[in-house]
C-alpha positions, 0 to 999 in steps of 0.5 A: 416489470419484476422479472426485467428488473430481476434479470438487469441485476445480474450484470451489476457486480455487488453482493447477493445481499445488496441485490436482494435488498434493493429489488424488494424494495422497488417491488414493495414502492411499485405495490405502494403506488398500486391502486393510486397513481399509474405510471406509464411501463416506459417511466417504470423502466426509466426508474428501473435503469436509473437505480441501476445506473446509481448501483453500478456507479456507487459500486464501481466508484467505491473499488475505484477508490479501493483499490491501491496503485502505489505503496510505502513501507516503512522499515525500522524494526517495525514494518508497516506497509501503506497501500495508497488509491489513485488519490494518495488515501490510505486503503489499507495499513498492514504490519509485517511483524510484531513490533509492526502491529504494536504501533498499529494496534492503537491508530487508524490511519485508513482514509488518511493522505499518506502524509498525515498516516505517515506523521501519525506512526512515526509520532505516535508513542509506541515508535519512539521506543524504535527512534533511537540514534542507531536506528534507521528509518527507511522508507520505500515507495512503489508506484505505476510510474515515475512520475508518481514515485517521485511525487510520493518520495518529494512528499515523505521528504517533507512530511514531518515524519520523514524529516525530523529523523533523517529517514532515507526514502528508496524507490521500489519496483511495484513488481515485487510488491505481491512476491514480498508479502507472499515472503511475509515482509514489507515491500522495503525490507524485500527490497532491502533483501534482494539487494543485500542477497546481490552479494550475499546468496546464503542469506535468506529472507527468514534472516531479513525477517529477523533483522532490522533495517539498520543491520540489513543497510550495514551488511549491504554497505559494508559488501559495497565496501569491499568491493570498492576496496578491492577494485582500488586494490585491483587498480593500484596492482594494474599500474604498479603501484604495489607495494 
């Protein structure tokens, strides 16, 4: 009975520890009932199944509930990345610069629906120094689908946090999510920087690292900009209206 039992766990996927632990201690209750009450060998092997069953839905259930499948940033100076579960809870809050791990060095927010983790940052007292007028609060979702994204963006825009500083929330693509943190920046402030390098190509992701989102959105209009004043141009001298 050890030895089938020994032998089932190899297909549960948890830590050698968890293993060991759990065999020793059906081992040790089969030795306490030596002697007293003998169980038939096939309810020892229904006991043996139905621990194993247990694990392997314990185990599964809690990288079900682990594993992030969409992402908001939030961009002022501060980056802060929230990674979200299928049920919008926080799996994971990472800072993507110094000003970033200040406003997170005093708050947990993993557990939290992204709405009551995002209203704890924007209120907490170390981001009040970053709210200023000229400040700009950005938020960028990464979701599946979406269906999702458009939830998540409806919901930061009527969470507090979202509306009591004007933020501007984006859509992100999921795809770039994993090239972002290679890069070492949040996937908002990527996102910022693949869009700004559109006009841009000297510019380099150092340089967005460096640079609020603010001076970021700024660059990026003001090559949108141009270019609309010089289509204008371009259209004016088509028609002959040049001066």
């Amino acid at each position: 009975m050890a030895n089938r039992i020994q032998d089932a766990f190899h297909l549960v996927e948890a830590n050698e520890s968890l293993k060991a632990s759990t065999i020793q201690f059906l081992q040790s209750e089969r030795q306490k009932r030596t002697g007293h009450t003998t169980y038939p060998a096939r309810y020892r092997t229904i006991i043996a199944v139905c621990v194993m069953l247990f694990l392997i839905t314990g185990i599964n259930g809690y990288q079900f509930l682990q594993t992030p499948v969409s992402y908001v940033s939030i961009d002022i100076n501060p980056s802060v990345e929230l990674a979200l579960n299928r049920f919008d809870r926080v799996v994971s809050a990472i800072a993507y610069n110094e000003d970033g791990e200040s406003i997170l060095a005093g708050l947990s927010v993993t557990g939290k629906k992204y709405t009551a983790a995002i209203d704890m940052i924007i209120e907490s007292e170390a981001m009040s120094a970053y709210l200023t007028d000229q400040a700009e609060l950005v938020f960028t979702v990464a979701a599946n689908d979406g269906k999702k994204e458009n939830q998540l963006r409806v919901g930061i825009a009527n969470c507090a946090g979202g509306m009591k500083y004007g933020g501007q929330c984006f859509g992100g693509d999921i795809g770039i999510v994993t090239e972002a943190h290679e890069k070492g920046l949040s996937m908002g402030k990527y996102a910022a920087y693949l869009q700004l390098a559109e006009y841009d190509d000297t510019v380099t992701a150092d340089d967005c690292r460096r640079m609020t989102m603010s001076e970021i959105r700024g660059l990026i209009n003001r090559h949108k900009e141009c270019g609309m004043d010089q289509e204008t141009h371009g259209n004016r001298y088509r028609h002959g209206n040049h001066k």
